[in-house]
C-alpha atoms as a printed R data frame, in Angstrom:
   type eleno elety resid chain resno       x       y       z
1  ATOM     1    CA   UNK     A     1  -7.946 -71.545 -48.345
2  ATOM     2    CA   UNK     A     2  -9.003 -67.980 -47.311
3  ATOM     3    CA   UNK     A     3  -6.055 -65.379 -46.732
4  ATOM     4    CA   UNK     A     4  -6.156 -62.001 -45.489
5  ATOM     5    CA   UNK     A     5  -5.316 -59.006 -47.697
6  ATOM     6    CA   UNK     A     6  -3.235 -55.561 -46.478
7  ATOM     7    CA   UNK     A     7  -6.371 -53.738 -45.518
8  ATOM     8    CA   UNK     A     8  -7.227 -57.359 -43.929
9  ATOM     9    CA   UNK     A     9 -10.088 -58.198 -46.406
10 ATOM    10    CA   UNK     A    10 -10.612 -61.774 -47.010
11 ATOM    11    CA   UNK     A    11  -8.808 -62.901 -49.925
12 ATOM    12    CA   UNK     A    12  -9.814 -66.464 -51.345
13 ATOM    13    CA   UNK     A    13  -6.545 -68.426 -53.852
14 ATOM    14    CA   UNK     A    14  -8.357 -69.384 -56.809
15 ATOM    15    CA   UNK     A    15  -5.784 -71.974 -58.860
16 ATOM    16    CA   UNK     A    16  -5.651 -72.569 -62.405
17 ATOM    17    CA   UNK     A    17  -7.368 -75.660 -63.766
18 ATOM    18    CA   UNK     A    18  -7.248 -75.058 -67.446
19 ATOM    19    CA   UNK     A    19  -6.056 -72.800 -70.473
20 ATOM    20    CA   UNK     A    20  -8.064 -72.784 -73.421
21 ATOM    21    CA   UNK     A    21  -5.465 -73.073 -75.947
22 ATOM    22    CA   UNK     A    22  -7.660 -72.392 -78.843
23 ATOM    23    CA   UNK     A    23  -8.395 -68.680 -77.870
24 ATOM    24    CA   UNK     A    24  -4.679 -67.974 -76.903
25 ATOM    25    CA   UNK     A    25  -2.027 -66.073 -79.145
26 ATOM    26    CA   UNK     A    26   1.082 -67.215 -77.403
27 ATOM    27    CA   UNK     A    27   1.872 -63.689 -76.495
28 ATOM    28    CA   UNK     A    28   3.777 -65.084 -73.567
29 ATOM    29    CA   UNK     A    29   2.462 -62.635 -70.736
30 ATOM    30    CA   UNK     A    30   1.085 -65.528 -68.523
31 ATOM    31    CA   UNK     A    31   4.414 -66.774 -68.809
32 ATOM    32    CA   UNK     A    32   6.201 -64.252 -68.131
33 ATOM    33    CA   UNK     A    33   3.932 -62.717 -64.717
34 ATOM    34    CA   UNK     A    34   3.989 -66.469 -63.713
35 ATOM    35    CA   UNK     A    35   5.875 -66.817 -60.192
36 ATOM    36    CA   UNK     A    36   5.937 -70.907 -60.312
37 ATOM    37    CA   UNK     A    37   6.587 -70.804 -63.865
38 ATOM    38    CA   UNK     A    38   3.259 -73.656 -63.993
39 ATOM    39    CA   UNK     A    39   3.296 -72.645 -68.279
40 ATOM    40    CA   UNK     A    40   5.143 -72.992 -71.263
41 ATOM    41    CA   UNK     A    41   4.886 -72.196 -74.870
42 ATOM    42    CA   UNK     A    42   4.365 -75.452 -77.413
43 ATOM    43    CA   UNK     A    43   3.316 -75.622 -80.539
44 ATOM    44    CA   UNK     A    44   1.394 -78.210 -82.746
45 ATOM    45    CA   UNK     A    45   0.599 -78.681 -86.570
46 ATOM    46    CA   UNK     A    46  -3.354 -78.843 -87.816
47 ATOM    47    CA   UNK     A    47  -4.525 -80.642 -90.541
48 ATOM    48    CA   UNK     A    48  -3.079 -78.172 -93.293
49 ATOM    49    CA   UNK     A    49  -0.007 -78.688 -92.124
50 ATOM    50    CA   UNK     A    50   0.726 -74.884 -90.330
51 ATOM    51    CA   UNK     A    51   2.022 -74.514 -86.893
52 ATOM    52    CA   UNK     A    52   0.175 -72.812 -84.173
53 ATOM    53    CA   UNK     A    53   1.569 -72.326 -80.946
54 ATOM    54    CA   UNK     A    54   0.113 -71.597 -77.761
55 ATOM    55    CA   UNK     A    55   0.401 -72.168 -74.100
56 ATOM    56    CA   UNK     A    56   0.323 -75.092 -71.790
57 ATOM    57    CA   UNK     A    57  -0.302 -75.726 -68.033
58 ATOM    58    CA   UNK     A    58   2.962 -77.611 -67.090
59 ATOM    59    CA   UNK     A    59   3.184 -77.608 -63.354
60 ATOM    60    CA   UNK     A    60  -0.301 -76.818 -62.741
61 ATOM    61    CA   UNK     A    61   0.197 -78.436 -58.902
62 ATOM    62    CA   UNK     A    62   2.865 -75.602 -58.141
63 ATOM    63    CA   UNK     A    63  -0.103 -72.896 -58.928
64 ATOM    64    CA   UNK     A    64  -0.304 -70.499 -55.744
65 ATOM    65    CA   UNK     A    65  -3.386 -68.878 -56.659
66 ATOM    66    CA   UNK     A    66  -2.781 -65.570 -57.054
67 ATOM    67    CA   UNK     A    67  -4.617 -65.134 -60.613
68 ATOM    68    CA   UNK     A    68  -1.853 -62.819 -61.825
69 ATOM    69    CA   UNK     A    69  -1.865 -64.966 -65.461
70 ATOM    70    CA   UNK     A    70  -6.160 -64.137 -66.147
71 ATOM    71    CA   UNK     A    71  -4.674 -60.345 -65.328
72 ATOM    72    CA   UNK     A    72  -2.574 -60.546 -67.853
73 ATOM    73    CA   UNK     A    73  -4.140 -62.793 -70.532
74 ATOM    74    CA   UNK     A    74  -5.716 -60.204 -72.864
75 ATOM    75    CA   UNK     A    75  -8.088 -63.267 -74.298
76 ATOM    76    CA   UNK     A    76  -9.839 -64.719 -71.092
77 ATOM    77    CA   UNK     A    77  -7.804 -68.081 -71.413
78 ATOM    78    CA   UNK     A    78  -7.507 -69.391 -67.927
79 ATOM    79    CA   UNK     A    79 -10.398 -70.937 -65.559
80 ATOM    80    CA   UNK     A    80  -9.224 -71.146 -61.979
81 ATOM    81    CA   UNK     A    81 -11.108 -72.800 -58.803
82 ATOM    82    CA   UNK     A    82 -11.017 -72.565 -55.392
């Protein structure tokens, strides 16, 4: 889908398709920028028995496309597609 932006550029919605939850910190910034709320913070234990949280796409169909989460995300996280 191409929009138009303010100045009337074209402006193409790129959605989410993945978070690569072995570079993210769980710093919650996604999260908290999110409009749809399509993350959430989960944690899991590795073999040594410590926890490690991270983030989660949970309602990655509500994505709009805006991008505002790979603004935020300090460690290059998401992938999004047209």
């Amino acid at each position: 889908m191409v929009a138009k932006t303010k100045g009337g550029a074209d402006w193409v919605q790129e959605y989410v398709v993945s978070l690569n939850k072995e570079t993210c910190i769980a710093c919650g910034r996604c999260y908290k920028s999110c409009p749809k709320e399509v993350m959430t913070l989960t944690e899991e234990e590795d073999d040594e028995g410590e926890e490690h949280k991270f983030m989660i796409l949970v309602k990655e169909a509500e994505c709009i496309g805006c991008k505002v989460c790979s603004k935020v995300c300090s460690k290059g996280c998401f992938t999004h597609a047209a």
